[in-house]
KEPAGU-829755 format. One record per residue (C-alpha): x, y, z; residue in one letter. Coordinates in steps of 0.1 Angstrom, whole numbers. Example, Ala and Ser with C-alpha at 12.3 -4.5 7.8 and 13.67 -1.06 7.14 Angstrom:
+-------+-------+-------+-----+
!     X !     Y !     Z ! res !
+-------+-------+-------+-----+
!   123 !   -45 !    78 !   a !
!   137 !   -11 !    71 !   s !
+-------+-------+-------+-----+
***
This chain:
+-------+-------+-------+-----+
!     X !     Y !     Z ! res !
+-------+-------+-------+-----+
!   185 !   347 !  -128 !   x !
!   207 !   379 !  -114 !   x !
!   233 !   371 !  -143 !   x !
!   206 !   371 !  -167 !   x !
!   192 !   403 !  -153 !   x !
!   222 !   421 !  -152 !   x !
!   231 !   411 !  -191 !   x !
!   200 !   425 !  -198 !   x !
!   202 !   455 !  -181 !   x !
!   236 !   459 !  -196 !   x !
!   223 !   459 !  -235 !   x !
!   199 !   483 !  -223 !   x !
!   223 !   503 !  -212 !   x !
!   245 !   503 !  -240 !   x !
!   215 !   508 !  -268 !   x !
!   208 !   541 !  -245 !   x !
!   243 !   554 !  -250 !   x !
!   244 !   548 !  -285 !   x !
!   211 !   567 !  -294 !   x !
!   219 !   590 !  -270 !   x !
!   254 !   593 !  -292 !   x !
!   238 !   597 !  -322 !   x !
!   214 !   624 !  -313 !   x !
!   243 !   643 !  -296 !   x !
!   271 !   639 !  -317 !   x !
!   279 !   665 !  -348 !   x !
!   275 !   638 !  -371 !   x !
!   252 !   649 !  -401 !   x !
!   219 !   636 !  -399 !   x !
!   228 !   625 !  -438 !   x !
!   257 !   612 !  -451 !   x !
!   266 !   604 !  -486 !   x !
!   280 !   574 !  -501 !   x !
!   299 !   574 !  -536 !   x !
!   310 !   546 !  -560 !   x !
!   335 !   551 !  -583 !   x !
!   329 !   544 !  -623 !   x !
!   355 !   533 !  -646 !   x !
!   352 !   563 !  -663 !   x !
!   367 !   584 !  -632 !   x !
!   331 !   599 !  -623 !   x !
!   317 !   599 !  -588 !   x !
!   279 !   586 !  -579 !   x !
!   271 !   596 !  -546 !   x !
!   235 !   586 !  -533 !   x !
!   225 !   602 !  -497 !   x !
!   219 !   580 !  -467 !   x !
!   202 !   589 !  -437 !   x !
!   229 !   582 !  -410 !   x !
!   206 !   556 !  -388 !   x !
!   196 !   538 !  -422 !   x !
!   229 !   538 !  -430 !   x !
!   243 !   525 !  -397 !   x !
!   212 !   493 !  -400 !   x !
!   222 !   486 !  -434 !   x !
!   257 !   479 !  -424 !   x !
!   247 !   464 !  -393 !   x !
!   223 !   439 !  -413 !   x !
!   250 !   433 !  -436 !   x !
!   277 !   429 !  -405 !   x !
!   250 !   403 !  -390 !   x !
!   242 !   379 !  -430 !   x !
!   284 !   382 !  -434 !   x !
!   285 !   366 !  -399 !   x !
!   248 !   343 !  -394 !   x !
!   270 !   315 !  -383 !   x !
!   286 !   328 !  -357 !   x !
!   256 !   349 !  -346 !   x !
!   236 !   320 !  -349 !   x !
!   261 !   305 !  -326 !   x !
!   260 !   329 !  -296 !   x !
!   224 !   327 !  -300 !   x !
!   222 !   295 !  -294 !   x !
!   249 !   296 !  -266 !   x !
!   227 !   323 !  -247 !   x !
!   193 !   306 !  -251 !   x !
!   212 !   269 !  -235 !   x !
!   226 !   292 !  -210 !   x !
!   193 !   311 !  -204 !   x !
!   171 !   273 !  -200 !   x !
!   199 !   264 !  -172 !   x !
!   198 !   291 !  -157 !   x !
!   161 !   289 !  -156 !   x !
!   167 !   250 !  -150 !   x !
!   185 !   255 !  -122 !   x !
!   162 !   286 !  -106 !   x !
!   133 !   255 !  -111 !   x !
!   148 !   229 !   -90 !   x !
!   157 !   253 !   -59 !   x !
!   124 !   263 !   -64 !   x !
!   113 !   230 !   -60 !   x !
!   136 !   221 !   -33 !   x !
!   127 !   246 !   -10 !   x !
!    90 !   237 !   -15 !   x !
!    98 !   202 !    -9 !   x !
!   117 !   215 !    26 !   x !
!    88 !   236 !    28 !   x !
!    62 !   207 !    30 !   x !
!    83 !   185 !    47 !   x !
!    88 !   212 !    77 !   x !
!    47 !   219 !    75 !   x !
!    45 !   177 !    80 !   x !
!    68 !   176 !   106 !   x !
!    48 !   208 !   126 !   x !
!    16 !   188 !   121 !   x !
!    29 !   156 !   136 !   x !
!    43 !   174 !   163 !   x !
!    11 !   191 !   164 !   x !
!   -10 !   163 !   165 !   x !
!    12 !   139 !   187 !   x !
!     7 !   172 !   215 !   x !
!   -28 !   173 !   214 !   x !
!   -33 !   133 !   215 !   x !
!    -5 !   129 !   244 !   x !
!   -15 !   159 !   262 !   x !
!   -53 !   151 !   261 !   x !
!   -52 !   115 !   267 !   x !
!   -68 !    98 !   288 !   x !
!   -46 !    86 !   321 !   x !
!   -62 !    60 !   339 !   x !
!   -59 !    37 !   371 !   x !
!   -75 !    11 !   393 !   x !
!   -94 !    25 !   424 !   x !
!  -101 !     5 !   450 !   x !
!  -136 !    14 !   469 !   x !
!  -142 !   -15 !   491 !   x !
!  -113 !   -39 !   503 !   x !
!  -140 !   -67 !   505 !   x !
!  -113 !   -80 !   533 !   x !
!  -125 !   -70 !   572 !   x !
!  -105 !   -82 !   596 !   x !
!  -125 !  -107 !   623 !   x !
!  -134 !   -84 !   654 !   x !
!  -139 !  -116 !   679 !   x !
!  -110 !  -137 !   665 !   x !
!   -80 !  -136 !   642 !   x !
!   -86 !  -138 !   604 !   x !
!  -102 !  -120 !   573 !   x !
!  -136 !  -121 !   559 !   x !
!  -138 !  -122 !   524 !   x !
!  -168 !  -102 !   511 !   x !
!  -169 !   -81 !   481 !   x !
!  -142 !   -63 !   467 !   x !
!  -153 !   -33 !   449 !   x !
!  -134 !    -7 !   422 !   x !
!  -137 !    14 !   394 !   x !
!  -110 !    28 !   367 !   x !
!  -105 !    65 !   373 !   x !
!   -94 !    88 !   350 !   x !
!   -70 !   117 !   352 !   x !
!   -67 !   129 !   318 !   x !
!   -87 !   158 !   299 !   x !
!  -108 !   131 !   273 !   x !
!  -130 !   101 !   282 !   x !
!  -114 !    69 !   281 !   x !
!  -140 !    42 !   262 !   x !
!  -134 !    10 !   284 !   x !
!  -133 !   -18 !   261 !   x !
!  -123 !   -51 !   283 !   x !
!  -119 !   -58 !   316 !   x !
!   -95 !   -88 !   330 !   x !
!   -87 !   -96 !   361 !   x !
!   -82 !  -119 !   390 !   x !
!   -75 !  -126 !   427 !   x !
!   -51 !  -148 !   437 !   x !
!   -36 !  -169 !   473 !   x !
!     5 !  -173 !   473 !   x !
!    22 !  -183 !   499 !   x !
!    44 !  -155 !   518 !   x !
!    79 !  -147 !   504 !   x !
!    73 !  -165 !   472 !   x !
!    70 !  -130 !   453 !   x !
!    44 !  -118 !   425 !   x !
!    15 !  -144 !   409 !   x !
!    26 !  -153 !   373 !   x !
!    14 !  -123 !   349 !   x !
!   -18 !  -128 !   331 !   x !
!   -13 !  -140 !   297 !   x !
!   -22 !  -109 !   273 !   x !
!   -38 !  -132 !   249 !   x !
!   -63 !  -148 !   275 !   x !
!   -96 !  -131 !   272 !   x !
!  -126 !  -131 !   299 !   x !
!  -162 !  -125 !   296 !   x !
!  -159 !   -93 !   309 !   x !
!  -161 !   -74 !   279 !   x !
!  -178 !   -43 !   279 !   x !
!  -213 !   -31 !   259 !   x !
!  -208 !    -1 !   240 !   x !
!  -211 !    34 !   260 !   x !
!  -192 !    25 !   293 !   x !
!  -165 !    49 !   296 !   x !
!  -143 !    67 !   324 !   x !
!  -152 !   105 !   319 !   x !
!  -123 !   126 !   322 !   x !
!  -115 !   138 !   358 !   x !
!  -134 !   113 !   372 !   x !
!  -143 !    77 !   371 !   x !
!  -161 !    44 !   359 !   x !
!  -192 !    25 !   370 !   x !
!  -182 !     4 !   403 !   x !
!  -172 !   -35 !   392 !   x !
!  -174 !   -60 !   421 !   x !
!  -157 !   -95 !   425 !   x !
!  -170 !  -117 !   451 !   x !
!  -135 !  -129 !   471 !   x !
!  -156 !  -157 !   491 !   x !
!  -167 !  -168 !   460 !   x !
!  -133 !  -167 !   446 !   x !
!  -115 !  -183 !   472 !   x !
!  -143 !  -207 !   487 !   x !
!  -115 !  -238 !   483 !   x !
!   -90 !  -221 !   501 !   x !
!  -110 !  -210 !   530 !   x !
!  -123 !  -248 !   532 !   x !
!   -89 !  -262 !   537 !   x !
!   -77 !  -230 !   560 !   x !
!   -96 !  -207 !   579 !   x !
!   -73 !  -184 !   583 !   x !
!   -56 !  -180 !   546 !   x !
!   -36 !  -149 !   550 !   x !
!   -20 !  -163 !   581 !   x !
!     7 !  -177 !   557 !   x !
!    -3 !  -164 !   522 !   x !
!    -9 !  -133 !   507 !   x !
!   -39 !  -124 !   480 !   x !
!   -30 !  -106 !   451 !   x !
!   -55 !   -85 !   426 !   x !
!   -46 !   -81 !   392 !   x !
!   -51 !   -75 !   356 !   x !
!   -55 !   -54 !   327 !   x !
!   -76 !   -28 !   314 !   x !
!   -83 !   -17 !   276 !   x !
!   -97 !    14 !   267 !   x !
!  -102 !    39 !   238 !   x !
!   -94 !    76 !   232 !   x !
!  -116 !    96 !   210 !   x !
!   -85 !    99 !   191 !   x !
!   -91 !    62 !   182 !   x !
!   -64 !    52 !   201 !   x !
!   -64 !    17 !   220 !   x !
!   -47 !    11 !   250 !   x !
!   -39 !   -14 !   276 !   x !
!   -33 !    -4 !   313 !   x !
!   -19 !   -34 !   339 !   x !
!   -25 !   -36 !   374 !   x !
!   -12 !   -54 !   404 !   x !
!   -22 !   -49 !   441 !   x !
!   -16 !   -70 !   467 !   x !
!   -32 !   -66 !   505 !   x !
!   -15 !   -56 !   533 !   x !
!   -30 !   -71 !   563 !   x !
!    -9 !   -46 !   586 !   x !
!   -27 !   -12 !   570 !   x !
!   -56 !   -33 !   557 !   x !
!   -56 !   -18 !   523 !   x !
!   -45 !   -30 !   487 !   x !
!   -10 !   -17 !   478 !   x !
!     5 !   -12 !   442 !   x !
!    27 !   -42 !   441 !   x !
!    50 !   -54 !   412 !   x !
!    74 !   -42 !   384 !   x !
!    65 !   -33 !   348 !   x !
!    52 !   -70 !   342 !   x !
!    23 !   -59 !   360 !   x !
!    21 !   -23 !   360 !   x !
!    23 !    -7 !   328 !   x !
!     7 !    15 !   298 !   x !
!     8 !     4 !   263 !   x !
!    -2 !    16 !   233 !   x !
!   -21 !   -13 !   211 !   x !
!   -21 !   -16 !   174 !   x !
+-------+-------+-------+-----+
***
């Protein structure tokens, strides 16, 4: 559009110096024009000098339509190309323009749901292991534990799987949990973890649990150790599922459960 601008500017230019010409110039404001008969005589007729330059102009112009008509046409295909091509960076910078404003907005977005997410973990409360005060040995009682959360937005718990398990020393983690098994343990509506805090206790009754291995050996974690494991699924209120693994396995030296396991068992995954 400057070339177009600047040819513009330059006709205006020019039609100023020529009236500006005119109006200055000793030229007589009439001038006369005479024919010649056969006869010898002279008929002049008087012409206003502007009247007289359009005239010939107009004739200059109907002498020469083609080529006028021509360089008309030339200026009006350059013109809508020019104006063609103005409309198309016109429209590519609004597409970049709109594609930058997406990209802020995911960015956006992905900040405030990472940032504010929920970060959660198993707390154990109760062992529900005490170690025998008269003889040697464990007694399984009730293992108690909630699912805290770190994070700045309550985390909706969803299901709960989990599971206590006897293996023999040096024979390394339980098999993991099959993601696709499913317990009972699913949780009503309305039971979250509220940010910077935790759930509602759960309890899991490890006599009850283990009530055939304490039959057949009194002392069990003389030669075995017990594992606790599982998974967690929550929501965000960014309707956002998740799925939190676990693994702990007891130390009977401290007498507490100790994070145990690679990411098989502990991990944080983002579902659907």
């Amino acid at each position: 559009m400057k070339r177009f601008e600047l040819l513009i500017g330059f006709l205006l230019g020019f039609a100023t110096l020529l009236v500006i010409f005119i109006l200055s110039s000793d030229v007589a404001a009439h001038y006369e024009i005479c024919e010649t008969t056969k006869e010898g005589a002279k008929n002049c007729a008087r012409y206003n000098v502007v009247s007289f330059a359009l005239r010939e102009v107009g004739i200059f112009l109907d002498s020469y339509s083609g080529l006028v008509t021509a360089v008309a046409t030339a200026f009006i295909a350059w013109f809508t190309l020019s104006l063609r091509q103005s409309t198309d960076r016109l429209w590519d910078a609004g597409d970049k323009q709109l594609g930058l404003l997406k990209r802020s907005a995911d960015i956006s977005e992905r900040a405030l749901t990472e940032l504010e997410a929920p970060f959660t973990a198993i707390k154990i409360i109760d062992t529900g292991l005490t170690k025998k005060t008269t003889e040697i040995g464990h007694d399984f009682g009730m293992l108690k534990f909630s699912v805290t959360n770190d994070g700045r937005t309550p985390a909706r718990l969803v299901e709960l799987v989990d599971t206590t398990r006897l293996i023999p020393e040096e024979s390394g983690n339980p098999p993991p949990i099959n993601l696709d098994f499913r317990s009972r343990d699913t949780m009503p509506y309305g039971v979250i973890s509220p940010p910077n805090s935790e759930s509602q206790p759960f309890t899991r009754n490890l006599l009850l649990y283990h009530m055939n291995e304490l039959a057949a050996d009194a002392i069990p974690l003389r030669r075995n150790v017990i594992f606790f494991y599982g998974f967690v699924r929550y929501e965000t209120i960014f309707k956002q599922s998740y799925r939190m693994g676990f693994c702990y396995m007891f130390d009977k030296f401290s007498e507490r459960w100790l994070l145990s396991g690679d990411e098989k068992y502990n991990y944080l995954e983002k579902e659907g």
